[in-house]
Structures are given as structure tokens and as C-alpha cells.
mmCIF entry with sequence, helices, sheets and N, C-alpha, C, O atoms, coordinates in Angstrom:
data_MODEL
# 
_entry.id   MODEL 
# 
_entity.id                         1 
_entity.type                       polymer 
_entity.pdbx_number_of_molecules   1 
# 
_entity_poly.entity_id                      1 
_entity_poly.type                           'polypeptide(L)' 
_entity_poly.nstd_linkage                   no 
_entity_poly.nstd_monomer                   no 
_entity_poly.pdbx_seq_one_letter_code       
;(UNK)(UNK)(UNK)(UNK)(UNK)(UNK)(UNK)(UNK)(UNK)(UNK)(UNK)(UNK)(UNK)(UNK)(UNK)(UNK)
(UNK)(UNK)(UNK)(UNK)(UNK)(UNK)(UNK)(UNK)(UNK)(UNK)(UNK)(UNK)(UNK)(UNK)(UNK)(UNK)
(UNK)(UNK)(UNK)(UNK)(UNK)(UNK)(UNK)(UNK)(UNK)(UNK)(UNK)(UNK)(UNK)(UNK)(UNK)(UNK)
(UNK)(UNK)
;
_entity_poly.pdbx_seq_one_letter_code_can   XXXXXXXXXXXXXXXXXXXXXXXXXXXXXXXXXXXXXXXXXXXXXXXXXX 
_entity_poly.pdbx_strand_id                 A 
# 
loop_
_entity_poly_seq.entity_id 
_entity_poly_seq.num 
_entity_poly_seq.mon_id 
_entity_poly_seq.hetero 
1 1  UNK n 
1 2  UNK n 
1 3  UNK n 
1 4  UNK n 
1 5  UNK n 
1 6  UNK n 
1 7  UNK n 
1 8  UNK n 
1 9  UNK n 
1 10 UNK n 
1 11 UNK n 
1 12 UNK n 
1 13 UNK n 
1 14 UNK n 
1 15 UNK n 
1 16 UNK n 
1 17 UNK n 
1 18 UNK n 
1 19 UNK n 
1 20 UNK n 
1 21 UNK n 
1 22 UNK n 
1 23 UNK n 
1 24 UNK n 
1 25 UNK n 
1 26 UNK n 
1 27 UNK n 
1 28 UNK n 
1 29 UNK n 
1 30 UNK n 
1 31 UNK n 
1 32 UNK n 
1 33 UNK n 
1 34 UNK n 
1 35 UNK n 
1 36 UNK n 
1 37 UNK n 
1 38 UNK n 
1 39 UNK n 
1 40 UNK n 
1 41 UNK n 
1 42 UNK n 
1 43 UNK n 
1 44 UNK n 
1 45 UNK n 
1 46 UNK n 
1 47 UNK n 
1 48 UNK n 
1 49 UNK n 
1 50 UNK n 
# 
_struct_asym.id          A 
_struct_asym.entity_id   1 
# 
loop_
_struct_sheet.id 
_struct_sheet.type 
_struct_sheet.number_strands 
_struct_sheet.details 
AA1 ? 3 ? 
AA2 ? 2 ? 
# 
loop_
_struct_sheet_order.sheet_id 
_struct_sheet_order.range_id_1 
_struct_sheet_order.range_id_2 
_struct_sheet_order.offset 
_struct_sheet_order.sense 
AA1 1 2 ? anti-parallel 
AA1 2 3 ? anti-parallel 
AA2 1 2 ? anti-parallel 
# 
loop_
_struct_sheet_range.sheet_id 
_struct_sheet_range.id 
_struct_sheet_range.beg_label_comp_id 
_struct_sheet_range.beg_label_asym_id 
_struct_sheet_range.beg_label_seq_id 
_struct_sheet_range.pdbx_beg_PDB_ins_code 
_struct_sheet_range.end_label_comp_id 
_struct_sheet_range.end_label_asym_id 
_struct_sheet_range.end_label_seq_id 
_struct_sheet_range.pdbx_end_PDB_ins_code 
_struct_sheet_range.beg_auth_comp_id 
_struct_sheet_range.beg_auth_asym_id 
_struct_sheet_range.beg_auth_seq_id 
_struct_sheet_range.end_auth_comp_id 
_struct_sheet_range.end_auth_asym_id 
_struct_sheet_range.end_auth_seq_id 
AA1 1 UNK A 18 ? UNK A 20 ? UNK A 18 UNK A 20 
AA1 2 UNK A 6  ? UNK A 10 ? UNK A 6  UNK A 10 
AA1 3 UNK A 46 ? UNK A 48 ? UNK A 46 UNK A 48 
AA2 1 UNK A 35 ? UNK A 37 ? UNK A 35 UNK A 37 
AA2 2 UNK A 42 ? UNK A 44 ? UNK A 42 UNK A 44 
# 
loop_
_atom_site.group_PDB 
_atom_site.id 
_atom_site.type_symbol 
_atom_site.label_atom_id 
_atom_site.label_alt_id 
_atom_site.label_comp_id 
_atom_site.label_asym_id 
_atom_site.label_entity_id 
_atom_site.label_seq_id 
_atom_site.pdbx_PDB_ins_code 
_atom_site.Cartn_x 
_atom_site.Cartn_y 
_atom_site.Cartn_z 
_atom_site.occupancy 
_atom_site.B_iso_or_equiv 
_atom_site.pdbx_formal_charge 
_atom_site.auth_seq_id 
_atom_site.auth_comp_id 
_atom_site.auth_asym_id 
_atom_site.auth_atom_id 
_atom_site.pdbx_PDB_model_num 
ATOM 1   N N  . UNK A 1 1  ? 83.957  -55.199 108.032 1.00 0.00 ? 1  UNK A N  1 
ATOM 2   C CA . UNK A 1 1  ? 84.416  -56.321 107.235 1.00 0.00 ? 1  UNK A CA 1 
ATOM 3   C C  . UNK A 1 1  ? 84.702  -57.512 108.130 1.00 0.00 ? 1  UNK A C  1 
ATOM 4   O O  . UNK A 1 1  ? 85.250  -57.167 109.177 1.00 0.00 ? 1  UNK A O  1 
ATOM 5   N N  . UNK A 1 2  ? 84.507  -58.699 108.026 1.00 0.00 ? 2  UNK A N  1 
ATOM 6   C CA . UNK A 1 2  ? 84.338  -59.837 108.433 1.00 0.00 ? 2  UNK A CA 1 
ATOM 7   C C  . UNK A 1 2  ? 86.017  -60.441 107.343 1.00 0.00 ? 2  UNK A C  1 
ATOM 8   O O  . UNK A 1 2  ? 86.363  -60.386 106.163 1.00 0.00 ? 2  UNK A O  1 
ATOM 9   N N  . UNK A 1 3  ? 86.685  -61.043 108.838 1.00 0.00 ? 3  UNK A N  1 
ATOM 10  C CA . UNK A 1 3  ? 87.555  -61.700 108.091 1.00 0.00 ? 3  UNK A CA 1 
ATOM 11  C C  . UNK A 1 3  ? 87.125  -63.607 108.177 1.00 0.00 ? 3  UNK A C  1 
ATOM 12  O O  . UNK A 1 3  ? 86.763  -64.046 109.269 1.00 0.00 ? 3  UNK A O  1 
ATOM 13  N N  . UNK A 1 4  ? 87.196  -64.331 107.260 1.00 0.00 ? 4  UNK A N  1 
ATOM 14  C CA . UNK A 1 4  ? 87.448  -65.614 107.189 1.00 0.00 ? 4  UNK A CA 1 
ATOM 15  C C  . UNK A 1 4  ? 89.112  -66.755 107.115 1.00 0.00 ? 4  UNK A C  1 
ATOM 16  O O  . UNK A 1 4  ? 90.126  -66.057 107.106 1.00 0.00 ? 4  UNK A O  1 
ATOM 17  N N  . UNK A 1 5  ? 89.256  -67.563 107.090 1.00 0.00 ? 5  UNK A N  1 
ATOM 18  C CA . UNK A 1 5  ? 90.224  -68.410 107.438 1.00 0.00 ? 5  UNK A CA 1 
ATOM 19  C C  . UNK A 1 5  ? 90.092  -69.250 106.035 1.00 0.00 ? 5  UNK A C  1 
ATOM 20  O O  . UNK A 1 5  ? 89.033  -69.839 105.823 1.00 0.00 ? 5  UNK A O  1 
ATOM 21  N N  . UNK A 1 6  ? 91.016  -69.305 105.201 1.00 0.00 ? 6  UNK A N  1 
ATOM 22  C CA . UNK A 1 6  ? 91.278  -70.319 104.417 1.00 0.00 ? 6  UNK A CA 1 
ATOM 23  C C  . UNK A 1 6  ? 92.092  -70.879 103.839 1.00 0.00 ? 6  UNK A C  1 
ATOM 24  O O  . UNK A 1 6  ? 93.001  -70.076 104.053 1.00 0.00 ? 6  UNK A O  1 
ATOM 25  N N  . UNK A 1 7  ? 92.556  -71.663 103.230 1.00 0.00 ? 7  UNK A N  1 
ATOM 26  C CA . UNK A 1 7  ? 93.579  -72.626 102.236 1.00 0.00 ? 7  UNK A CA 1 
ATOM 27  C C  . UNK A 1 7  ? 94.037  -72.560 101.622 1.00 0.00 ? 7  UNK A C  1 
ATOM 28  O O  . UNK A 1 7  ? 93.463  -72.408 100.543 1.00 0.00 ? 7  UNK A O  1 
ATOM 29  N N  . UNK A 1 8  ? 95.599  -72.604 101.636 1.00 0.00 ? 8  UNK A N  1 
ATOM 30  C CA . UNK A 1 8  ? 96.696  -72.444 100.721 1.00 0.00 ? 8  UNK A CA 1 
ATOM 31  C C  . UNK A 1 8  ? 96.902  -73.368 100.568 1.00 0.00 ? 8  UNK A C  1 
ATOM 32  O O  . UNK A 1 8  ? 97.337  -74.004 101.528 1.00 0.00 ? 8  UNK A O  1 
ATOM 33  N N  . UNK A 1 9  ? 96.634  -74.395 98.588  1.00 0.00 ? 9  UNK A N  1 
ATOM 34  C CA . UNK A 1 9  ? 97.041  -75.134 98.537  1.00 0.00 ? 9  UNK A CA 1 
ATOM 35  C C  . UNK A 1 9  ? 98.296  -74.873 96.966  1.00 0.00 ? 9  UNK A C  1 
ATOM 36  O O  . UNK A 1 9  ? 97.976  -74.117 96.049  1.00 0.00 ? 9  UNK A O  1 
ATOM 37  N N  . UNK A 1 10 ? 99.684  -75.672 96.968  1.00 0.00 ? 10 UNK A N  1 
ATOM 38  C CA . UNK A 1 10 ? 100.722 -75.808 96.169  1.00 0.00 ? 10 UNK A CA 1 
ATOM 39  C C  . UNK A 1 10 ? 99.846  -76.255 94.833  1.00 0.00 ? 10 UNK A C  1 
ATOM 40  O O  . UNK A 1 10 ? 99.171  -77.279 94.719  1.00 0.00 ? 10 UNK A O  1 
ATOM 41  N N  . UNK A 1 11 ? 100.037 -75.240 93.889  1.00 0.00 ? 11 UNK A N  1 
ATOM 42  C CA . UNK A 1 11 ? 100.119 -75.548 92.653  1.00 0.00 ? 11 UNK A CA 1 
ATOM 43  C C  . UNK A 1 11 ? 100.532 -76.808 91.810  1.00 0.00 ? 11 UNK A C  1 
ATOM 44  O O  . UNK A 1 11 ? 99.934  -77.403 90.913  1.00 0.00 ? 11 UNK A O  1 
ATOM 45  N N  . UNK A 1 12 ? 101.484 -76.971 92.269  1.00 0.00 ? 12 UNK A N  1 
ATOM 46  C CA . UNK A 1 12 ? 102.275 -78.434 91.880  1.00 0.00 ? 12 UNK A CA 1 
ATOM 47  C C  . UNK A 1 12 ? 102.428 -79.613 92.421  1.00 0.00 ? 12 UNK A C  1 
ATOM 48  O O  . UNK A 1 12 ? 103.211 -80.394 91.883  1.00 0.00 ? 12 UNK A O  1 
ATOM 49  N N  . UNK A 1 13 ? 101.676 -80.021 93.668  1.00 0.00 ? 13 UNK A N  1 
ATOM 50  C CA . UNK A 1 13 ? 101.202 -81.299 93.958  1.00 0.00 ? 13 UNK A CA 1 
ATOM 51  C C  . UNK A 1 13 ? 99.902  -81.221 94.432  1.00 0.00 ? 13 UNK A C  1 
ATOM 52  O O  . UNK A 1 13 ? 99.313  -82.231 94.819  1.00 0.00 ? 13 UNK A O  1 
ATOM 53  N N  . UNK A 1 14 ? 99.114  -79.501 94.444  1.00 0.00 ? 14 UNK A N  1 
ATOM 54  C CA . UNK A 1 14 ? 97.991  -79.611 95.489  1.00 0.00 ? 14 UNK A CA 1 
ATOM 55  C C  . UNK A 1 14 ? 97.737  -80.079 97.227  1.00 0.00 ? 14 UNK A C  1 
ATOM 56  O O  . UNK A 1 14 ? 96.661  -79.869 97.786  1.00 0.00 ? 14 UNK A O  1 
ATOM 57  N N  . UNK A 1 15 ? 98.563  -80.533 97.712  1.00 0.00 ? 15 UNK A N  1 
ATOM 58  C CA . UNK A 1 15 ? 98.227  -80.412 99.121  1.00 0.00 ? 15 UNK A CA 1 
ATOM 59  C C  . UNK A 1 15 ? 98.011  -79.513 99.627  1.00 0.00 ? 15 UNK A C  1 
ATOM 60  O O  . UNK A 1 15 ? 98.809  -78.710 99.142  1.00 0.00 ? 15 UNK A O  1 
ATOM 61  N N  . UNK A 1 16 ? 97.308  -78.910 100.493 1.00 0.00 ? 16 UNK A N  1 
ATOM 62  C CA . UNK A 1 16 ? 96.964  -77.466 101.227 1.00 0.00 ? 16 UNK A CA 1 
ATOM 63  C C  . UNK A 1 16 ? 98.068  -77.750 102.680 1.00 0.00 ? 16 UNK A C  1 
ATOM 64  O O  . UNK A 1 16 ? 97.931  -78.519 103.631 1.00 0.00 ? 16 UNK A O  1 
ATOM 65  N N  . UNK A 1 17 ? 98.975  -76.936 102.401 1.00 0.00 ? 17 UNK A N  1 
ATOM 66  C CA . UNK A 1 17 ? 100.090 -76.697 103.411 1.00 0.00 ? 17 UNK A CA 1 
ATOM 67  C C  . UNK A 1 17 ? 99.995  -75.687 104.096 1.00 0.00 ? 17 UNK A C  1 
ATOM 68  O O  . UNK A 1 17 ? 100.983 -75.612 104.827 1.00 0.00 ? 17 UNK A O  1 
ATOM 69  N N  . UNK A 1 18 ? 98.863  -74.326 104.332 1.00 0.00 ? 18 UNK A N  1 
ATOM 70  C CA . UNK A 1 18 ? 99.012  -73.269 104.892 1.00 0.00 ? 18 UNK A CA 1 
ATOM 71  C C  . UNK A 1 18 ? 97.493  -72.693 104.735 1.00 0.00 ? 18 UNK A C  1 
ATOM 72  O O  . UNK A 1 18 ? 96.861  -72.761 103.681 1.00 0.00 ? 18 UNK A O  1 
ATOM 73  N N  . UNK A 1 19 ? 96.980  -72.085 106.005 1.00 0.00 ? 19 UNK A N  1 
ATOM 74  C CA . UNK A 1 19 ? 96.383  -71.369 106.268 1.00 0.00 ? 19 UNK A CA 1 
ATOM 75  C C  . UNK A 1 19 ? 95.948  -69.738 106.229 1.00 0.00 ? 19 UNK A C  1 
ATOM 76  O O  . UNK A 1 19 ? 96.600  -68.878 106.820 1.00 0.00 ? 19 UNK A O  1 
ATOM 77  N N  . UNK A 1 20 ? 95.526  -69.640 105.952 1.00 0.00 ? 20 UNK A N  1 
ATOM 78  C CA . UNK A 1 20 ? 95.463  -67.702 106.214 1.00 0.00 ? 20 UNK A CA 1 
ATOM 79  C C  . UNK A 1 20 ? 94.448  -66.755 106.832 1.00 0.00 ? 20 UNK A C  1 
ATOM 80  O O  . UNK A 1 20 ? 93.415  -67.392 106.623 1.00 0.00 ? 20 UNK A O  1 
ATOM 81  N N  . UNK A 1 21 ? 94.170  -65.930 107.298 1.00 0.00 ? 21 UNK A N  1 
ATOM 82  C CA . UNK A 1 21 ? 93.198  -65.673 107.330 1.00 0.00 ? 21 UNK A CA 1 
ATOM 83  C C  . UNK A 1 21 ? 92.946  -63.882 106.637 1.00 0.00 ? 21 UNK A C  1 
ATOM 84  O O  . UNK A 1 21 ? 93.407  -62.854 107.133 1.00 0.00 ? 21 UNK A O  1 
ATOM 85  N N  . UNK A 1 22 ? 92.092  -63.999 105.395 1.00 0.00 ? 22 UNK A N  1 
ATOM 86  C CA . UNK A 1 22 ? 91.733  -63.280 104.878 1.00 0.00 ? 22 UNK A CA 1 
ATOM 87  C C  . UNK A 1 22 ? 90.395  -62.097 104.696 1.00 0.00 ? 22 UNK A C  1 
ATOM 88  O O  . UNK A 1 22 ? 89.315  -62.685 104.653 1.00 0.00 ? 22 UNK A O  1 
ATOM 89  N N  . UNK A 1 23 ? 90.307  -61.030 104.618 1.00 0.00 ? 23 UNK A N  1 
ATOM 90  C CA . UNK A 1 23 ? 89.222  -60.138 104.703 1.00 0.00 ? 23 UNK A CA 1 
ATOM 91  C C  . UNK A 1 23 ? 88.136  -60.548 103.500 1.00 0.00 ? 23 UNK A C  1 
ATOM 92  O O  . UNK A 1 23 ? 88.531  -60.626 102.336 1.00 0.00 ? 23 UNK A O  1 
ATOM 93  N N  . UNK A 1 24 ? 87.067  -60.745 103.771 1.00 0.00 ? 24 UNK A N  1 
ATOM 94  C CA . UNK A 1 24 ? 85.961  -61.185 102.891 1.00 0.00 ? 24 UNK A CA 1 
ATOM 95  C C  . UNK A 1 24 ? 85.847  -59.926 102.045 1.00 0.00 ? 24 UNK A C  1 
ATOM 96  O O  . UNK A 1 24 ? 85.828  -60.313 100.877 1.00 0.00 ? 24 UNK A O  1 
ATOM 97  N N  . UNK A 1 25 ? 85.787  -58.996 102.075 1.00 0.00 ? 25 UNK A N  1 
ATOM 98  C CA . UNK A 1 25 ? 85.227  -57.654 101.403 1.00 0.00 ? 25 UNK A CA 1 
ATOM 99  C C  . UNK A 1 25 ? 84.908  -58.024 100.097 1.00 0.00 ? 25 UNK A C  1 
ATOM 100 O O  . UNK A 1 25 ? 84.297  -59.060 99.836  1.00 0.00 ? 25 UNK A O  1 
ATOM 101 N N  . UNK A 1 26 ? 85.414  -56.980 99.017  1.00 0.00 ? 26 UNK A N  1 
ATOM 102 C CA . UNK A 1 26 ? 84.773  -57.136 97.488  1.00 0.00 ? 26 UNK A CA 1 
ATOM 103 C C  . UNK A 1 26 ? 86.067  -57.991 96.675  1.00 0.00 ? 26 UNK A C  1 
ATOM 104 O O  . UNK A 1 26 ? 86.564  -57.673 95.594  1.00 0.00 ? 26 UNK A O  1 
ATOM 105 N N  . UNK A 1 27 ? 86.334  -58.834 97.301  1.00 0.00 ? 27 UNK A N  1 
ATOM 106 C CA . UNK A 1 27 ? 87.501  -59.308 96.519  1.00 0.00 ? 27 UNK A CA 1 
ATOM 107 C C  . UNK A 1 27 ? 86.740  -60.243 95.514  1.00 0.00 ? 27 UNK A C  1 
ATOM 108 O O  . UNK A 1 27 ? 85.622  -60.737 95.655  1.00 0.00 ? 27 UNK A O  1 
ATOM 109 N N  . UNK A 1 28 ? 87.615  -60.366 94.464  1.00 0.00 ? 28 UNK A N  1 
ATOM 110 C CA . UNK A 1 28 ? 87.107  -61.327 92.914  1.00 0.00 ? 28 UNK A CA 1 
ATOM 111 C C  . UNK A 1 28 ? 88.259  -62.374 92.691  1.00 0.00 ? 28 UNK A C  1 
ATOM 112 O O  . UNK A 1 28 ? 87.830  -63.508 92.479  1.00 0.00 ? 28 UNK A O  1 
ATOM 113 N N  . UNK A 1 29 ? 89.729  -62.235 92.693  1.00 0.00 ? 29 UNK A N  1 
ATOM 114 C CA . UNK A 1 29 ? 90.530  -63.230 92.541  1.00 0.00 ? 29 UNK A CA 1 
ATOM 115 C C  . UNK A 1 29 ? 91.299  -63.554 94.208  1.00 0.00 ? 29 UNK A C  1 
ATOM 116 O O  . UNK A 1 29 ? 91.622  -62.894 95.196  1.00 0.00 ? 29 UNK A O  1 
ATOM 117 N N  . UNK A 1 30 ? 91.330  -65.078 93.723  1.00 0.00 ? 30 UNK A N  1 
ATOM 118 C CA . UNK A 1 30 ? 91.829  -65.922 94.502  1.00 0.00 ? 30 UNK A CA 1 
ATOM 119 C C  . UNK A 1 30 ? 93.593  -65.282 94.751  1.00 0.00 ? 30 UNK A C  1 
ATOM 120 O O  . UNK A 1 30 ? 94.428  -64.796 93.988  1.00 0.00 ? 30 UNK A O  1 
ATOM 121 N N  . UNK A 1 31 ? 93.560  -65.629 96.366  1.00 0.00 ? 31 UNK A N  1 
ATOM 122 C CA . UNK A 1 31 ? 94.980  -64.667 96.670  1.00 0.00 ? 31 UNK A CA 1 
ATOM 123 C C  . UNK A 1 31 ? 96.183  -66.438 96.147  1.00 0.00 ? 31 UNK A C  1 
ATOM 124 O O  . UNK A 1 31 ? 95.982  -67.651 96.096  1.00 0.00 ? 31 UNK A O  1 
ATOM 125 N N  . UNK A 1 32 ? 97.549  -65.332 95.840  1.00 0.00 ? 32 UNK A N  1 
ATOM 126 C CA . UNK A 1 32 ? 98.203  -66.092 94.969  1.00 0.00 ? 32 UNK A CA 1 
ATOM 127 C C  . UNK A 1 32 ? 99.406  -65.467 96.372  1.00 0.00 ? 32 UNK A C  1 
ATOM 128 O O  . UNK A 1 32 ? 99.478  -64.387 96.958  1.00 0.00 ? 32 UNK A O  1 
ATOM 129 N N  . UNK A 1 33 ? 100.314 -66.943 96.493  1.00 0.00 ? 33 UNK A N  1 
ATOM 130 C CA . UNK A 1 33 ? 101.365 -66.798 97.374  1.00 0.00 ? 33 UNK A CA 1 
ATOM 131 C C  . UNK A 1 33 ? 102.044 -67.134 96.713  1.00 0.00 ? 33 UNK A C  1 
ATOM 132 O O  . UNK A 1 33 ? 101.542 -67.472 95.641  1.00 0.00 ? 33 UNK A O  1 
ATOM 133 N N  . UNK A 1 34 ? 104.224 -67.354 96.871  1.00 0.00 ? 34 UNK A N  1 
ATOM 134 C CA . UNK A 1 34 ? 105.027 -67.874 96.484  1.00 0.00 ? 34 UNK A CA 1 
ATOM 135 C C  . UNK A 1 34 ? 105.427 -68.765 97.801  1.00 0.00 ? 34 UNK A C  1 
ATOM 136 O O  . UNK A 1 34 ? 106.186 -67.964 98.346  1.00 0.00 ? 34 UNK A O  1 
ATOM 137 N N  . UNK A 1 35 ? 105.411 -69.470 98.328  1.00 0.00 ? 35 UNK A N  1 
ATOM 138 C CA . UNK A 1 35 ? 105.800 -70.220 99.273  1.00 0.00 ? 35 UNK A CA 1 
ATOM 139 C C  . UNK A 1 35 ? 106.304 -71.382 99.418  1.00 0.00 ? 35 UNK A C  1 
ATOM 140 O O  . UNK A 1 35 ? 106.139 -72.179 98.495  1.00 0.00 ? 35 UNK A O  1 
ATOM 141 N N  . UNK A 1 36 ? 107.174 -71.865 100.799 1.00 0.00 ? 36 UNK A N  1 
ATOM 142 C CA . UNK A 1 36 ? 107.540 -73.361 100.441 1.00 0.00 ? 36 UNK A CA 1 
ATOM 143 C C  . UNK A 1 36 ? 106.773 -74.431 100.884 1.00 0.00 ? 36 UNK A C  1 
ATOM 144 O O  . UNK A 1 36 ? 106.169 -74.436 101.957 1.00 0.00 ? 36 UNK A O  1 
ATOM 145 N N  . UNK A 1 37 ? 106.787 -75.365 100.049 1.00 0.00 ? 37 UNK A N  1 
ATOM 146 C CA . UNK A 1 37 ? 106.083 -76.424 99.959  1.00 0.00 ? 37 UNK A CA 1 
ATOM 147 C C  . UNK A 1 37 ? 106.814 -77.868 100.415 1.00 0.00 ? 37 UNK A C  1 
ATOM 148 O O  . UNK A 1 37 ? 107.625 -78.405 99.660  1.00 0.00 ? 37 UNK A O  1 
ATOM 149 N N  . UNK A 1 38 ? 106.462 -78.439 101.692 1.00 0.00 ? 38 UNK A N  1 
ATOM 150 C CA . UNK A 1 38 ? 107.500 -79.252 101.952 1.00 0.00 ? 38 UNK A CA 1 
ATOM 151 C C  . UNK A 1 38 ? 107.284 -80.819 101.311 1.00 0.00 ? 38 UNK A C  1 
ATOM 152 O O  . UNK A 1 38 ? 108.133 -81.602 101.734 1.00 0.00 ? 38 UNK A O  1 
ATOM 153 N N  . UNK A 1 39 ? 106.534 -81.270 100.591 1.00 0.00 ? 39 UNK A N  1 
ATOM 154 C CA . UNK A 1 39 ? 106.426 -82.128 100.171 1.00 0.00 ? 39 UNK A CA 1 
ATOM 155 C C  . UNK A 1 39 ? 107.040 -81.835 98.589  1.00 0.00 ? 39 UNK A C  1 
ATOM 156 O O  . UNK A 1 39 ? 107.727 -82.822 98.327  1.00 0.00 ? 39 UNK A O  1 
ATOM 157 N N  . UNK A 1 40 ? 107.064 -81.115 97.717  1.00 0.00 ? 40 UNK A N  1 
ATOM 158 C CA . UNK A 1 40 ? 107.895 -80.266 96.492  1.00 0.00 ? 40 UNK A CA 1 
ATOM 159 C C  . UNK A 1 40 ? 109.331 -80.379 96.923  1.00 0.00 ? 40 UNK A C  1 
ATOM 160 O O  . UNK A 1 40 ? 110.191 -80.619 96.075  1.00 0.00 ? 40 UNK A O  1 
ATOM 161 N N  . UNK A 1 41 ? 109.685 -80.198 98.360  1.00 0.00 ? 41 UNK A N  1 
ATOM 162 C CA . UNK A 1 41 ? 110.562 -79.595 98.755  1.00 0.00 ? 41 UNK A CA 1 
ATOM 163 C C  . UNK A 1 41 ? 111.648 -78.253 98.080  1.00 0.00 ? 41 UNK A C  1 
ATOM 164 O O  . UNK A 1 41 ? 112.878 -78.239 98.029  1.00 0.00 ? 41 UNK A O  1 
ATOM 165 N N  . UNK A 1 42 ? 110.816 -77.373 97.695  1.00 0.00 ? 42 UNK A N  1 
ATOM 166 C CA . UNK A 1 42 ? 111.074 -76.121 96.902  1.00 0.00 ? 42 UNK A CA 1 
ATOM 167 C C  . UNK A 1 42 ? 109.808 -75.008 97.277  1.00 0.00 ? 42 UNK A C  1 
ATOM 168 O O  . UNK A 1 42 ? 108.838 -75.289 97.980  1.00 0.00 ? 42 UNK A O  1 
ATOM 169 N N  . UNK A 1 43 ? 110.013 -73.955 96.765  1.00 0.00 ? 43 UNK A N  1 
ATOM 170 C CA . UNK A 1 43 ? 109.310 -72.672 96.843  1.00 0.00 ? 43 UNK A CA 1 
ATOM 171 C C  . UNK A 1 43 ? 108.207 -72.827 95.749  1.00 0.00 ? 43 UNK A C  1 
ATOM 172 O O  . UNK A 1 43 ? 108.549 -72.492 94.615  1.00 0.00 ? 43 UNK A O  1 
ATOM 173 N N  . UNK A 1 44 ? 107.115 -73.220 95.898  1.00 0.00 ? 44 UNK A N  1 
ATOM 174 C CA . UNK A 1 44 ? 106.302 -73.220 94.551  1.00 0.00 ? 44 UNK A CA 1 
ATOM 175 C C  . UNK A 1 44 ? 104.800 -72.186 94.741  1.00 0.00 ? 44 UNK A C  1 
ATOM 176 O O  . UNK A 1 44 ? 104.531 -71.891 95.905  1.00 0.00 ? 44 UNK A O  1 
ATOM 177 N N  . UNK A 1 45 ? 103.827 -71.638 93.606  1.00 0.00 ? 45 UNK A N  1 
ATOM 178 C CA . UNK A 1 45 ? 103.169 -71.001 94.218  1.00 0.00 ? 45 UNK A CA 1 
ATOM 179 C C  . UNK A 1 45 ? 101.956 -71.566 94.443  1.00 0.00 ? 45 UNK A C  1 
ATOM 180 O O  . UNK A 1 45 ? 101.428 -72.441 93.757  1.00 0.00 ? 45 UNK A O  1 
ATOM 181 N N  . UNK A 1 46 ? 101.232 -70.694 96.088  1.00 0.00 ? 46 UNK A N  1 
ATOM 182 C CA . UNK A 1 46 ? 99.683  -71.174 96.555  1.00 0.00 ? 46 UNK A CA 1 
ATOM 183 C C  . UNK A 1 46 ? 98.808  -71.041 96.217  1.00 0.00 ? 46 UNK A C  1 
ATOM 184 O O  . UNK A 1 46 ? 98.835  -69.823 96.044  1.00 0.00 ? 46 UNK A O  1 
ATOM 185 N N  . UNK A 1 47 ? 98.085  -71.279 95.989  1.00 0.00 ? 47 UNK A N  1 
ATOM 186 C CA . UNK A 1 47 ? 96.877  -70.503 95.861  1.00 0.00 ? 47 UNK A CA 1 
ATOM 187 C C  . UNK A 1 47 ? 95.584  -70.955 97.071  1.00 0.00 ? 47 UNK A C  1 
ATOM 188 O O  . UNK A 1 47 ? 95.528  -71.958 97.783  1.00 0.00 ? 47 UNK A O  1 
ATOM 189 N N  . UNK A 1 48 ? 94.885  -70.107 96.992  1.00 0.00 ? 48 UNK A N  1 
ATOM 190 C CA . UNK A 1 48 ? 93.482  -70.027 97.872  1.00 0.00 ? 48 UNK A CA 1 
ATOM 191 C C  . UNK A 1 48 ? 92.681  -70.864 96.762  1.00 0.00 ? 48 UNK A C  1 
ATOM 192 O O  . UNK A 1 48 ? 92.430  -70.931 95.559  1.00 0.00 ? 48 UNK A O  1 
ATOM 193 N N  . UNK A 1 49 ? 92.419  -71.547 98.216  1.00 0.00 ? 49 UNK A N  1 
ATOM 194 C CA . UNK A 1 49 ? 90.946  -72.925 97.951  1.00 0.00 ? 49 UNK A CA 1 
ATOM 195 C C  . UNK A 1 49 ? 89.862  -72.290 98.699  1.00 0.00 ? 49 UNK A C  1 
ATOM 196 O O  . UNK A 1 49 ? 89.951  -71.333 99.467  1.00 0.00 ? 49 UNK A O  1 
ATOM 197 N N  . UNK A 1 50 ? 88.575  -73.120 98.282  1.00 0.00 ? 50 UNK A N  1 
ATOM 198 C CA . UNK A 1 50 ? 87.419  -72.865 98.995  1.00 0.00 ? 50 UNK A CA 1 
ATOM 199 C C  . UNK A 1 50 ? 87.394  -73.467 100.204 1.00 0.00 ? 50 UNK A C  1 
ATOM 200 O O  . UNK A 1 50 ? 86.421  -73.324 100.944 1.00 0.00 ? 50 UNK A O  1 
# 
């Protein structure tokens, strides 16, 4: 399995604040974080961009 690097961006303003790096395998949904967002300045959730 080949891992790739991609983008966590905040739900609620969209900026991509965080990186990850994730396993390509048979995955189908986009990985979902709870994290903080410093422009929100609160905990809001990420999600994976292309």
C-alpha cells in the first residue's frame, strides 16, 4: 500500500489548516476529523480535500 499526503480543510470557513498523510488502499469516504481551526477559533470538523 502506497501512502499519499493530503488536506484537511474546516467545514465552516474552508481553509485547509492541516495535513495528513493517509493510506491509498480501498478507501471510498473522505476521512472526517474534529479539530481546531484557528481562524473559527473553535474545534470544528475537517474534512479531506483532493
Amino acid at each position: 500500500m502506497s501512502s499519499k499526503k493530503t488536506a484537511l480543510a474546516c467545514s465552516v470557513c474552508g481553509s485547509r489548516n492541516y495535513a495528513k498523510k493517509v493510506n491509498e488502499g480501498n478507501r471510498t469516504e473522505r476521512l472526517e476529523i474534529k479539530k481546531f481551526c484557528k481562524y473559527c477559533n473553535q474545534h470544528t470538523l475537517h474534512r479531506e480535500t483532493k
